[in-house]
C-alpha positions in Angstrom: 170.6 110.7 165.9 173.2 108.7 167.7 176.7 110.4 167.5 177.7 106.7 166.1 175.4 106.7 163.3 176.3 109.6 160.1 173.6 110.5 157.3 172.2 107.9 155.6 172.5 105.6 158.7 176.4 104.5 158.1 177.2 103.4 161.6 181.1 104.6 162.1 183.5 102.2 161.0 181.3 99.9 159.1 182.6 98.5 156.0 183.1 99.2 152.5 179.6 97.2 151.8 177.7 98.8 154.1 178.7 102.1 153.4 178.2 101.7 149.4 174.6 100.4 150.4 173.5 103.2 152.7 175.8 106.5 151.6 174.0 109.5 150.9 170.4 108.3 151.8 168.5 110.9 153.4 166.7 110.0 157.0 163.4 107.8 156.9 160.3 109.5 156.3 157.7 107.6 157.0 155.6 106.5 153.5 158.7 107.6 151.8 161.2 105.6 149.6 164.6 104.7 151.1 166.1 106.8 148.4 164.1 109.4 146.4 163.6 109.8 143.1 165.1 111.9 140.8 163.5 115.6 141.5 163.0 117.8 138.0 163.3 121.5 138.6 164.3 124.3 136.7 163.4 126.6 139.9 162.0 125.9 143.3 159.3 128.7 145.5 161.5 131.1 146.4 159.2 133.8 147.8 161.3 136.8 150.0 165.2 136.9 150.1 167.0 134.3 148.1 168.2 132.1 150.7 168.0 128.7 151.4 169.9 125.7 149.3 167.3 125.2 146.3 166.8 128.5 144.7 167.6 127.8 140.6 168.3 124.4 138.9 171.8 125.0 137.7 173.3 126.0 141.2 171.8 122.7 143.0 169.5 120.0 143.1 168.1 117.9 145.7 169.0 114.8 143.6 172.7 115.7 143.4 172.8 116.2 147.3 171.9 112.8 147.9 174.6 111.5 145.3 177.5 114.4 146.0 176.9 113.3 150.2 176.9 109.4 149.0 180.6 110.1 146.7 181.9 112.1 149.8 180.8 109.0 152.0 182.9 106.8 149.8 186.1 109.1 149.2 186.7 110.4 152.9 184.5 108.3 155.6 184.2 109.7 158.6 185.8 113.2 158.1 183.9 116.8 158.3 185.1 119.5 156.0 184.8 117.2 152.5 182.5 118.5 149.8 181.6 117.1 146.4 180.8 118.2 143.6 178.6 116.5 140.7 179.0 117.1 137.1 177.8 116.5 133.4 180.6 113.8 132.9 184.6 113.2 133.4 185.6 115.8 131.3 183.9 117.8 132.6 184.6 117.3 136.2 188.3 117.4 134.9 187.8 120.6 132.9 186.0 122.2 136.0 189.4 121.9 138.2 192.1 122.7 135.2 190.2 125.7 134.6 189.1 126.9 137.7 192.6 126.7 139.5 194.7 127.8 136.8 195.7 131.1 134.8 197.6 132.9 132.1 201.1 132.7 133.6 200.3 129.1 135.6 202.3 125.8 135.0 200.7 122.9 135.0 202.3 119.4 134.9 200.1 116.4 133.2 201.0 112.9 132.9 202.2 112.7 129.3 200.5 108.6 129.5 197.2 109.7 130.6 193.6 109.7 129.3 193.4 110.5 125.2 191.1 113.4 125.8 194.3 115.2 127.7 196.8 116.6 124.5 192.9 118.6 123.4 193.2 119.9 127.0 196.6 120.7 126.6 195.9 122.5 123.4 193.2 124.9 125.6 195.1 125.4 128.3 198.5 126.5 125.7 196.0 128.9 124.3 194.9 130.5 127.3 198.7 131.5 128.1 198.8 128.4 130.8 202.2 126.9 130.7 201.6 122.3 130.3 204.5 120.3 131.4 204.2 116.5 130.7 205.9 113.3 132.2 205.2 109.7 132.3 203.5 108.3 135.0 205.6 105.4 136.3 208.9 106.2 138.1 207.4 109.4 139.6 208.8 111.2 136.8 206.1 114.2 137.4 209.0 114.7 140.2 211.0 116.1 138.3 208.5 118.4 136.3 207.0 120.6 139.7 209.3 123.6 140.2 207.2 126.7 139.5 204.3 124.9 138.8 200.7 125.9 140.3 198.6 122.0 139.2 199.8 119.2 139.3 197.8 116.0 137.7 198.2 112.4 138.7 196.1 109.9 137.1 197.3 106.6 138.8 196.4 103.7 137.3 197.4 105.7 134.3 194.9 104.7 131.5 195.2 102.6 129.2 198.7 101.9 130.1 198.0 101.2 133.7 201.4 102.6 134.9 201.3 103.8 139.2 202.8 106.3 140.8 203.7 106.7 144.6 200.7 109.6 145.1 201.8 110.4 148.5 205.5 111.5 147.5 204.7 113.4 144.8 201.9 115.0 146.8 204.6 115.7 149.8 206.9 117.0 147.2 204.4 119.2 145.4 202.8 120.7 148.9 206.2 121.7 149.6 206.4 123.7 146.7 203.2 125.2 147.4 201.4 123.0 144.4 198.2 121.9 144.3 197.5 118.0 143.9 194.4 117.0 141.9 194.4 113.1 141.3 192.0 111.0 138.4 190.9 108.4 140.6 188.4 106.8 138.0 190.5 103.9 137.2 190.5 102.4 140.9 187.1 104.4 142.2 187.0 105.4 145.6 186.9 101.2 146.5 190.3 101.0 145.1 192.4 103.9 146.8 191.1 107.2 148.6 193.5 110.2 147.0 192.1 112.8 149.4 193.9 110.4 152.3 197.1 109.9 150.6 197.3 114.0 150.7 195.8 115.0 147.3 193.7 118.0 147.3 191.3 117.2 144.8 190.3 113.2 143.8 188.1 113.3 140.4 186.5 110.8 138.3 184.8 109.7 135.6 181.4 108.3 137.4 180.6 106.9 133.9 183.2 104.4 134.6 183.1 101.8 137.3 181.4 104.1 140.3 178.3 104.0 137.9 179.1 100.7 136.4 176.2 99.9 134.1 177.3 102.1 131.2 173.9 103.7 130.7 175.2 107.2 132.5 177.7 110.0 132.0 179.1 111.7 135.2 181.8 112.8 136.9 182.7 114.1 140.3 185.3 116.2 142.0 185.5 116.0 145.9 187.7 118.3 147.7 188.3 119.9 151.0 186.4 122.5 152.0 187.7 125.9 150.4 188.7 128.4 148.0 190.1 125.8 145.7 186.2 123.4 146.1 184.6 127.4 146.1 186.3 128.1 142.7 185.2 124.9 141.0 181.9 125.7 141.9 182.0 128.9 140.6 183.4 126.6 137.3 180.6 124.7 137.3 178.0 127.7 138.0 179.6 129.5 134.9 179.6 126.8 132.1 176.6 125.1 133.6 178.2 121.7 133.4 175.6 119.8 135.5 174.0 116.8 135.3 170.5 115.7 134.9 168.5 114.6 137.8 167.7 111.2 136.3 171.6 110.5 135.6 172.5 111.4 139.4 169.5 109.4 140.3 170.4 106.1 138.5 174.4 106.9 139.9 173.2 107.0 143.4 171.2 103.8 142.9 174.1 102.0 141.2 177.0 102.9 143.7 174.5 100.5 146.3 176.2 97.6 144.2 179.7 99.2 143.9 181.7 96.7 146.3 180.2 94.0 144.9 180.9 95.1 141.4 184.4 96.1 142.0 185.1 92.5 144.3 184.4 90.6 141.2 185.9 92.7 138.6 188.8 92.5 140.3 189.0 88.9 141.0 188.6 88.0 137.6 190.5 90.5 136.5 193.7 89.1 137.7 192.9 85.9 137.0 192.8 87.1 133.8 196.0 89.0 133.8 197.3 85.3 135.7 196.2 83.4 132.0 197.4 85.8 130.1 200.7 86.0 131.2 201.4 82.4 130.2 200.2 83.0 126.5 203.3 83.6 124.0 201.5 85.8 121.9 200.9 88.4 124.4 203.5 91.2 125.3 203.2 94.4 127.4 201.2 92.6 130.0 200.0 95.4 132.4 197.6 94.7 135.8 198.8 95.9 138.9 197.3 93.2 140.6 200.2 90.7 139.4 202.6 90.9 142.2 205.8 90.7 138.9 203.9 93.8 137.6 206.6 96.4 137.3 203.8 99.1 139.4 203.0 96.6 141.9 204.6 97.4 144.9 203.9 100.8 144.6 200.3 99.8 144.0 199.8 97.3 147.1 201.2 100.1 149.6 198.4 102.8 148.4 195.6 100.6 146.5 193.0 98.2 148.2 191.9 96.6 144.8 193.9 96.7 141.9 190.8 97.6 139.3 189.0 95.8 136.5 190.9 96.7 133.4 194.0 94.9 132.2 196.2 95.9 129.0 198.4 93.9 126.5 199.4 93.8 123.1 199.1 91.2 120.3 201.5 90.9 117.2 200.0 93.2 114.8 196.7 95.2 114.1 195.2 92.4 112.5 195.8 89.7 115.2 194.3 91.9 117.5 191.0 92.9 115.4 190.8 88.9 115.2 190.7 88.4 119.0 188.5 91.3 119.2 185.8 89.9 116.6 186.1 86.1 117.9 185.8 87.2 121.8 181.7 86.1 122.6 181.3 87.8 125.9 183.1 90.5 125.7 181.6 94.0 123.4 184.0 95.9 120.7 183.4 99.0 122.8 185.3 102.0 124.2 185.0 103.2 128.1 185.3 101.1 130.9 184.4 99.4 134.5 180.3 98.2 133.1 179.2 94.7 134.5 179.7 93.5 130.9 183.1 92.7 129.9 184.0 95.5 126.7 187.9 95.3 125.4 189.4 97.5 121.9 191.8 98.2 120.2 193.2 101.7 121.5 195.3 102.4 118.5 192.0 102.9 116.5 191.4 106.5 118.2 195.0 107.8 117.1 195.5 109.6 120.8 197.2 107.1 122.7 201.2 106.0 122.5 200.5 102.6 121.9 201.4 99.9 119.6 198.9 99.0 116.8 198.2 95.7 118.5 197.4 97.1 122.1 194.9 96.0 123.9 192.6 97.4 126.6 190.2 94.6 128.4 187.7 95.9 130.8 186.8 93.2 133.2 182.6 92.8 134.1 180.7 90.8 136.5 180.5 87.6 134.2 181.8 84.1 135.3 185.6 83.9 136.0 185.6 80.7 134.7 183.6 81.4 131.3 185.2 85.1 130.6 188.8 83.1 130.8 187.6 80.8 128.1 186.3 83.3 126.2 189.3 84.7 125.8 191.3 81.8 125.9 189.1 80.3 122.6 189.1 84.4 120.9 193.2 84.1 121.5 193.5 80.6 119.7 190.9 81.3 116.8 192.8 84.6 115.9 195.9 82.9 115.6 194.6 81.2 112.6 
């Protein structure tokens, strides 16, 4: 093989198409598909001494190989020492690195904006003697939360508040306290901004989101530099068996193939969403960091190649935003985020998030610009009666 030309045939330097097309795909075999399908296996022949990197189906898979080398492919091109790590979904993945780094004594700092699953973490980690500091994310507030601490966790965007933080100070300021730097890069996938290159030392995400995109799959990933702290979360992942199905890292692998494609057009319409939005009097709280008067855009556009697919705002009250929500036409009543179909809701409805009643959190798909701005244009108008 041609020094110029990695696994999977991604010549050096080609682009963020190219590489989502061709990461992680084995070499040709001759009467075989480009990529293989999913392999089922509880165990694999193992005669003699246990050696060799298939040996019992919770420790690896040939299926996940293909997937974890196509992730790495996409979080750190070009660079030796990376390893990833495939799991049973986001919380998972997230779990897998809380738990693994930390112990009874720790400090942790979280973002006290972040995902709604993150207070229940808190709540397990308190319990297991593990000190949880929280701070917003926007301002770099986290700053101000690190002395002593053994973790800290960015999620930037924030979600749903879509708040950014300047990941490569607080990561210069946490290495110099000897802290470890995990980021949630599911929000902007690995398209959007590369945490691993702005310093972090672990980037992990929710592949159920946009890296997946077709919301018919739960995953998550944590890729990491080669080490202890990558060799513990193994170990995590060994011990709880949080691993996913063959078929689910299959149909992951065959959707990131579409990824820059997918996030190109979210994105695009996604601000020009954001753009109609801002002009309607209704609307407050206007968050995308794509708007260059967002109040996280300048931070954004010096760490983030696309701004992502999911734009917040509020409405008036509950009821005027449960009117736009049941008078949008393209757009599903649904939680999650980042699918090729357009799905917005009312966050205050799950009771975890610090949001008004009327908050809204619109996830961008692949539909017409021009008909998804109408939709919500008509849905914003309707409700108002």
């Amino acid at each position: 093989m041609s020094d110029s030309i990695a696994a999977g045939g991604v010549v050096a330097g080609s682009g963020e198409g190219t590489r989502a097309v061709r990461a992680g795909l084995p070499e040709p075999v001759k009467h075989e598909p480009t990529l293989p399908g999913p392999v089922f296996a509880a165990h694999f022949h193992l005669p003699g001494e246990p050696t060799g990197p298939y040996t019992y189906g919770r420790d690896e898979n040939p299926t996940w190989t293909h997937l974890e080398r196509a992730v790495g492919e996409l979080e750190m091109p070009g660079r030796e020492g990376v390893e990833t790590l495939v799991f049973a979904s986001g919380m998972a993945a997230i779990s897998s690195v809380l738990f693994s780094q930390l112990r009874t004594g720790d400090t942790v700092v979280l973002p006290s904006d972040g995902y709604q699953a993150l207070p229940l973490v808190r709540a397990q980690l308190e319990a297991y003697g593990i000190e949880v500091r929280t701070a917003p994310t926007g301002g770099d507030a986290q700053l101000g939360a690190l002395d002593g601490a053994k973790l800290l966790w960015i999620e930037s965007p924030s979600n749903p508040g879509l708040d950014v933080c300047d990941i490569r100070r607080l990561v210069e300021a946490a290495h110099a306290r000897g802290v470890l730097v995990a980021v949630d890069n599911t929000l902007a996938t690995p398209l959007g901004q590369r945490p691993l290159e702005l310093g972090a030392d672990f980037s992990v995400a929710s592949g159920t989101k946009q890296l997946t995109g077709h919301g018919d799959v739960l995953l998550g990933y944590v890729t990491g530099r080669s080490g202890e702290p990558m060799t513990a979360v193994r170990r995590w992942r060994k011990i709880v068996g949080a691993i996913p199905g063959p078929m689910e890292a299959w149909l992951a692998h065959r959707s990131i193939a579409t990824l820059q494609m997918r996030v190109d057009r979210q994105s695009s319409t996604a601000l020009a969403v954001a753009r109609v939005l801002r002009g309607r009097p209704e609307v407050t709280g206007l968050r995308y960091p794509g708007l260059p008067d967002d109040p996280s855009h300048q931070v954004a556009s010096r760490q983030m190649r696309r701004y992502g697919c999911v734009v917040s705002f509020t409405l008036p009250t509950r009821a005027r935003a449960e009117r736009f929500l049941d008078r949008l036409r393209l757009v599903d009543d649904a939680t999650s985020f980042g699918g090729v179909r357009s799905t917005a809701e009312r966050r205050g409805r799950w009771g975890g998030d610090a949001v008004p009643e009327g908050f809204i959190r619109l996830s961008v798909g692949a539909e017409d610009p021009e008909d998804l701005v109408a939709d919500v244009l008509r849905a914003l108008e309707e409700s108002s009666r």
